[in-house]
N, C-alpha and C positions, 0 to 999 in steps of 0.2 A: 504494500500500500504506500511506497515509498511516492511522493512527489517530484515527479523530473526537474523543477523550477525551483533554484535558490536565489534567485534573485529578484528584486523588488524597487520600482523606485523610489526616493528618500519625503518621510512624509513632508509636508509645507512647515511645521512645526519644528523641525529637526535642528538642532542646533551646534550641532559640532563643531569643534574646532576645526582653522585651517587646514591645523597638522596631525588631523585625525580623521580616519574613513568616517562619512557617516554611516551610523545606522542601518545596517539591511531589514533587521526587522525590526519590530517596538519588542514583541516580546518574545521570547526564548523558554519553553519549557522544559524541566529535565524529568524526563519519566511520561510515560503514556498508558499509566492503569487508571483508573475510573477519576480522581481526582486531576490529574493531568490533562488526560478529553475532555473531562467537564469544562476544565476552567478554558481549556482551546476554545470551546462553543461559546464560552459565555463574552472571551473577547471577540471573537469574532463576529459577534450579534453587533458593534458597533464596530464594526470595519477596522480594527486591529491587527495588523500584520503579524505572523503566529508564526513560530516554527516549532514542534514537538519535536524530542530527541530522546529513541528509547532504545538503550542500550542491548535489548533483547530483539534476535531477528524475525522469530516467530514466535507464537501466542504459543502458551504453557500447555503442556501435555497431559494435565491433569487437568480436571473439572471438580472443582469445589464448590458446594452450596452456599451462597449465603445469602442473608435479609436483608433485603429492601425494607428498612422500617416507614412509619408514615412521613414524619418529615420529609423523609428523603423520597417517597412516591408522590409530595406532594407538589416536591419542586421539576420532579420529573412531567408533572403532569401543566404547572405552568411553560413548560419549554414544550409544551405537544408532544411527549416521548414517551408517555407513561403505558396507551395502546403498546407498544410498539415492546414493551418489557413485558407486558403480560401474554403477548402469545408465546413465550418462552418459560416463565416461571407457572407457578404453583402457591395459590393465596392460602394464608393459614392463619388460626385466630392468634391476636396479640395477645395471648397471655403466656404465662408459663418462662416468663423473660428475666427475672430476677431472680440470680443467682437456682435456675433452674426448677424455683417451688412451684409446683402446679398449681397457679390458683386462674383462672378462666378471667376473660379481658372483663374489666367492667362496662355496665351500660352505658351506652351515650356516649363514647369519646369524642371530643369535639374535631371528629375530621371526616373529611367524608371517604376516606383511607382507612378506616380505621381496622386492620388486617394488615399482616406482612407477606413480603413475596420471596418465595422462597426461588432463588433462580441461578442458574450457572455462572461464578465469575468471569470466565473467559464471555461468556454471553455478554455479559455488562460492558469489559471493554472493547469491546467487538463493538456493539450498536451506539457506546458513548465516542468512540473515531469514528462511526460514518458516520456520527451527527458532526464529530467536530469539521473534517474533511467538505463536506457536503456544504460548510457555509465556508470554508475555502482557506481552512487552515492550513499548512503543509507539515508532515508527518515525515521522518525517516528513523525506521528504523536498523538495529547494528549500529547504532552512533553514542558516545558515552563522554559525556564533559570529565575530562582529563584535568580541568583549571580555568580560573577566571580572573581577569581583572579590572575591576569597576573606576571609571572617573565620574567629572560632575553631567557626563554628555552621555555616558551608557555603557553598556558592560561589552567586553572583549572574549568569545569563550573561547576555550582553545579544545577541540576534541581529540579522545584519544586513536592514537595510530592504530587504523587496520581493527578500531571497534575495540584496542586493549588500555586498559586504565594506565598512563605513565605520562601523556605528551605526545608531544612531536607531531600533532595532528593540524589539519585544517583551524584556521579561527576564524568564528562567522562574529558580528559585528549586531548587538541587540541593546534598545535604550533599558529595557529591564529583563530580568534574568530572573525563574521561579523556581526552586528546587520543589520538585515534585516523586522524587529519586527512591521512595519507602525509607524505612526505618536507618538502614545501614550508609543513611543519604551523603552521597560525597559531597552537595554545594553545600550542605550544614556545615562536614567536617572543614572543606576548603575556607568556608565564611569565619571561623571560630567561636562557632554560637556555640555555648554549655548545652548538654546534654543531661541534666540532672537526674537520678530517682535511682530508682532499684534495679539491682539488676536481677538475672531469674533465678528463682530458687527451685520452684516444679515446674518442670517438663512434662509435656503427654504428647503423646503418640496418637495422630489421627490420618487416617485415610479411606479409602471406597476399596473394597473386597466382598468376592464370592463368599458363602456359606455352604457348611456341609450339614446343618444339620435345622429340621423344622418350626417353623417359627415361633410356634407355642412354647418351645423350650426355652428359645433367646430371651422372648417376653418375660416367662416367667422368673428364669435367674439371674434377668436384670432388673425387675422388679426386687427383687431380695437385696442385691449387691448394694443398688440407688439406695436404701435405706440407710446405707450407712458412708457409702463413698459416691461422692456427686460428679467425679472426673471420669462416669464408666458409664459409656452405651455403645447400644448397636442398636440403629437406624434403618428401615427399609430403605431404599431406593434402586425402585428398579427391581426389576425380576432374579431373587435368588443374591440383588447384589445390596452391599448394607456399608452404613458409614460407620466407623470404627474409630471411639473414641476410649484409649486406658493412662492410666499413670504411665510415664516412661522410668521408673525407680527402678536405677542399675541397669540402665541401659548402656550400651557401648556410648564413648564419645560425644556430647551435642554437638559436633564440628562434622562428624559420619553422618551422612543420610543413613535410616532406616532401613530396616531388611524385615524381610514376612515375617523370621525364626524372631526377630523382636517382640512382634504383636503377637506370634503364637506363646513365647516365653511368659508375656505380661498378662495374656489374656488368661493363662493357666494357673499365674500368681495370684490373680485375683478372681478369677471365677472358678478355678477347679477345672477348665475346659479351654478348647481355644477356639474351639465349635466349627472347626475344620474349614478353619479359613483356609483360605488357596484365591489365586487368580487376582493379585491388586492390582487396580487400575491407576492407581496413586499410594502413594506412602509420604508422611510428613512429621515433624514435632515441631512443637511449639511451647515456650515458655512464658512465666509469667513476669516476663523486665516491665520495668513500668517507668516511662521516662516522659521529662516536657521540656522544650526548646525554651532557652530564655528568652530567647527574642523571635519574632515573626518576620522581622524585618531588618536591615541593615544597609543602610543606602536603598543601591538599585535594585538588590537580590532578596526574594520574598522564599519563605519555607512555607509548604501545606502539604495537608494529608497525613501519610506516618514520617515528612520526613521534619515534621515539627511535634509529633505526640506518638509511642509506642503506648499499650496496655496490653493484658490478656482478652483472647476473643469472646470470654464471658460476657455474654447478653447481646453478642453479634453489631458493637458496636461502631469499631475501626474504619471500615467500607464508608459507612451512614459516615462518620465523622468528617470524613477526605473529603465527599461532593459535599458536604456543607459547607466548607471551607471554601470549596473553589467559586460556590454560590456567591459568600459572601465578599470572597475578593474581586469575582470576574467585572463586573462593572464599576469597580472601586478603581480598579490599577487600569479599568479604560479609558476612565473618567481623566485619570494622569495622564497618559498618553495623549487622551486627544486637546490636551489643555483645559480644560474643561470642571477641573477637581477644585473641590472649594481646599485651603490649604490645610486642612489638617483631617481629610476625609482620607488618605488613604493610611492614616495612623490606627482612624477605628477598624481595620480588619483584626491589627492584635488585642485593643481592647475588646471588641466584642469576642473573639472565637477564643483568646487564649484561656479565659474564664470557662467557656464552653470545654475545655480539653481538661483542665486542671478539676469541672466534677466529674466529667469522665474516668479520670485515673481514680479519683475516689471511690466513684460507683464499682469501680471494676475490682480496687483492691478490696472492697466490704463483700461482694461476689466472693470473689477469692476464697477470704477466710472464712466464708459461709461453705467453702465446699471441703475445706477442714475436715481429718475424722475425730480432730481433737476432743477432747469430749467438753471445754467452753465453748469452741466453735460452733458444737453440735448442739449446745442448753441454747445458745442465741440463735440459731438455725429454727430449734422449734418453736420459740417463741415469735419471732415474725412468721412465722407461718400464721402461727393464731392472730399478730395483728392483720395479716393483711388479707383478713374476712372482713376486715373495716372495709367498706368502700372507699374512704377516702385516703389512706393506705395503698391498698394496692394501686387506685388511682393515680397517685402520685410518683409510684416507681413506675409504672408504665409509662408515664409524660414522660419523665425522667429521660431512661430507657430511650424510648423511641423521640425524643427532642422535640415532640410537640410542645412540651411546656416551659420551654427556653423565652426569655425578657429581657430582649437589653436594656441599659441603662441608657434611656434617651432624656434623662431630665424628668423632673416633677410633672406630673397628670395621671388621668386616666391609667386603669390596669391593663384597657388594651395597649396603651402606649408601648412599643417597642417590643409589643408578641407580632407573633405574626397571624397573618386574617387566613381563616380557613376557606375553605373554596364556596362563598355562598353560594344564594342565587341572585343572578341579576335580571333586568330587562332582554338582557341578549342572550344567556342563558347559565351558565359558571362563569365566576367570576378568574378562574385560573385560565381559563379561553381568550381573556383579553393581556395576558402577558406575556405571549410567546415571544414578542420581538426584545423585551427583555429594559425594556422599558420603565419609568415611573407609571404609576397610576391617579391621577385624583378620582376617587369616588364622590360625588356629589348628591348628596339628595335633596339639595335645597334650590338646584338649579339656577345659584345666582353666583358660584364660584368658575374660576377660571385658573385654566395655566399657565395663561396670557407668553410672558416671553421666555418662556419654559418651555413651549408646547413643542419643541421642536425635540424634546429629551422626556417630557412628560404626556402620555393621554389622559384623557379626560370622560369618564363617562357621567350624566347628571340623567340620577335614575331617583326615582322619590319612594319605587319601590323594591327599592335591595332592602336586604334580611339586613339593617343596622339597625341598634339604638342609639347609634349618634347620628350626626348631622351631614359630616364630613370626615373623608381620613384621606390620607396621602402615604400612597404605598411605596414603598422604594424598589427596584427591581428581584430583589429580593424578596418580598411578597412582606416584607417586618412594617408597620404601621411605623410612619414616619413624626405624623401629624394629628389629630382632633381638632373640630372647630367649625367654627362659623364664619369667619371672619377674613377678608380678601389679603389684609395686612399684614394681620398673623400667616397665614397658610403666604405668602410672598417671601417673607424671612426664614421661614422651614424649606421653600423652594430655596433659596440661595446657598440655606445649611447645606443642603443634601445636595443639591444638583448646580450648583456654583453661579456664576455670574450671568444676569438674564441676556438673552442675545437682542444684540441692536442697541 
């Protein structure tokens, strides 16, 4: 899917020195898994010259399942892509998400998602590059940023020779630079941003394998085992084939990939059997390091996804956290690019998301020691089981959990202030229908607001009967409630906040 064309020419804004190339692109991204495509699409919706760079030539040979939570189906479903995930995945009710205690999603969540989508990662980034592609990003992959160096005009990368990490390769020429790179991410290590937290204590072993033996058995002895170790199942998917999750304790190496006599070893430690696994279609482990980026940003080089926040994949977090991320910077770092950024808008990408990763790590280490067989672990284990028959309880770890009940901090008002609006109903028919180009919104229902010289970065719908109890709100491409009000003067000064200097 490589791009024949690297070359581009210099935008009108470009300001380089004499004695410096300009610019070939604005932006340069390192890594192309779901956080990387997304954020391609999201600069590309405002004409952002893109280059993706993924050091891998071909898409992983494994097939991993993971959730699509609501947040993240709901941003999919603002960009028109959310069809396009579901002929692929498999919907299954939000509950069961916290620290793995079965308790059933509560009534009413306020999304009209309210279900997760269970679907293949190579799928995700598969359809999130033909969306980036498709609005005319350029992708190559085999290419791996080897080094960088950033002035006041734009960053200089240099890749590495022949696709090997060291140097000596091509440098292409970008006014900003995103590490998108996962956990192990070189523009982090290159930037010298801290990498804080913990590193892993438990290992598990997971992957997709045949069974030898009837399912009623599986069910039942894993029923027994889950009672007291929460790091053990086996998973139908697929005829005969099953996902296999055990402790890796006393395993060879974490540096050695996995081997079957592993899982059969651990699955017989801990079960008495190993249920005649055979036939892996993947083999994997995973630990529980838990680390956060001090910074998000540093000049011209931005970090997201895992290669600004690691955790455990407990409550299928990670994925969901990456395209948040890209949501929330893609028209922040466009808004820079095209001149256009009020000055201190693309600061809030770290204030808002790094709070978002740092309850993340929390949620994930309180998981964690929930899955304990300690026997404190285990007295506070039963005991939220019993709260979270509370509604309001479980309610709360499922927002949590799947990031519907995220607030940023937009200043004093209103509690919708700085949530974000779920997909109501308007005049024209969902409200998520009118933000595919990725645009501001004013919702009006009072018919007497405008976007006047905004309108060129903001729509405008004046509907009297959308599903609000207020008057007015101003969405930010992001879908997060910008604004409240009534008021032409007010809502003009929140336009400038967000979306910078009126044109003309």
């Amino acid at each position: 899917m490589d791009s024949p064309h690297l070359t581009a020419e210099p935008s009108p804004d470009d300001t380089s020195g004499p004695d410096r190339t300009p610019p070939v692109f604005d932006v340069i991204i390192a890594g192309c898994g779901p956080t990387g495509a997304m954020l391609a699409a999201e600069l590309r919706l405002h004409d952002v010259r893109v280059l993706v760079l993924e050091k891998e030539t071909e898409p992983v040979s494994y097939v991993r399942i993971v959730s699509l939570h609501m947040r993240s189906l709901e941003l999919m479903a603002m960009r028109g892509l959310l069809d396009r995930l579901l002929e692929h995945g498999r919907r299954r009710p939000a509950g069961g998400l916290f620290a793995a205690i079965p308790k059933p999603a509560p009534e009413g969540l306020d999304s009209a998602y309210a279900y997760l989508l269970g679907i293949p990662q190579p799928v995700v980034v598969r359809l999130l590059e033909e969306h980036a592609i498709g609005l005319g990003a350029q992708v190559r992959h085999g290419c791996a940023v080897a080094g960088f160096e950033q002035d006041d005009e734009g960053v200089t990368v240099e890749l590495a020779s022949g696709g090997v990490a060291g140097g000596g390769g091509e440098q292409l020429r970008s006014r900003y630079l995103v590490g998108c790179d996962g956990g192990r991410s070189t523009v982090r290590k290159l930037l010298g941003v801290g990498f804080p937290g913990e590193p892993s204590r438990n290992d598990t072993l997971m992957g997709e394998m045949e069974v030898g033996v009837p399912r009623e058995e599986i069910t039942a002895r894993m029923a027994e085992i889950r009672e007291t170790t929460q790091r053990f199942w086996l998973r139908p998917f697929g005829e005969k084939v099953y996902s296999v999750v055990v402790p890796a304790t006393g395993v060879s190496d974490r540096a050695e990939p996995p081997t079957l006599e592993d899982f059969k070893q651990r699955l017989r430690a801990v079960a008495g059997t190993d249920f005649g696994v055979h036939s892996p279609r993947w083999l994997s482990r995973f630990g529980d390091a838990t680390r956060l980026a001090e910074r998000y940003r540093v000049g011209r080089v931005l970090l997201a996804g895992d290669a600004a926040h690691i955790h455990p994949p407990t409550g299928g977090q990670g994925l969901n956290l990456g395209v948040q991320d890209a949501f929330n910077l893609g028209w922040k770092l466009a808004a820079q690019v095209r001149g256009r950024a009020p000055e201190t808008l693309l600061d809030t990408y770290q204030a808002e998301r790094h709070p978002v990763a740092e309850d993340v790590l929390d949620n994930t280490r309180a998981q964690m020691e929930l899955h304990s067989t300690e026997p404190g672990p285990l007295a506070v284990r039963r005991l939220l089981t019993e709260l979270m028959d509370f509604d309001e309880v479980n309610r709360r770890l499922v927002e949590k959990i799947t990031a519907i009940g995220i607030r940023y901090d937009f200043g004093p008002g209103p509690d919708l202030l700085g949530r974000r609006l779920p997909d109501i109903d308007v005049a024209q028919g969902h409200l998520y229908g009118l933000l595919h180009r990725g645009r501001g919104l004013l919702l009006d229902r009072t018919d007497r607001l405008t976007a006047g010289a905004w309108s060129d970065r903001v729509d405008r719908l004046a509907d009297p009967t959308a599903a609000l109890d207020v008057p007015c709100v101003l969405l930010r491409p992001d879908g997060h409630v910008a604004w409240i009000g009534d008021d032409q003067q007010d809502l003009d000064a929140h336009l400038a906040r967000w979306f910078g200097a009126p044109t003309g």
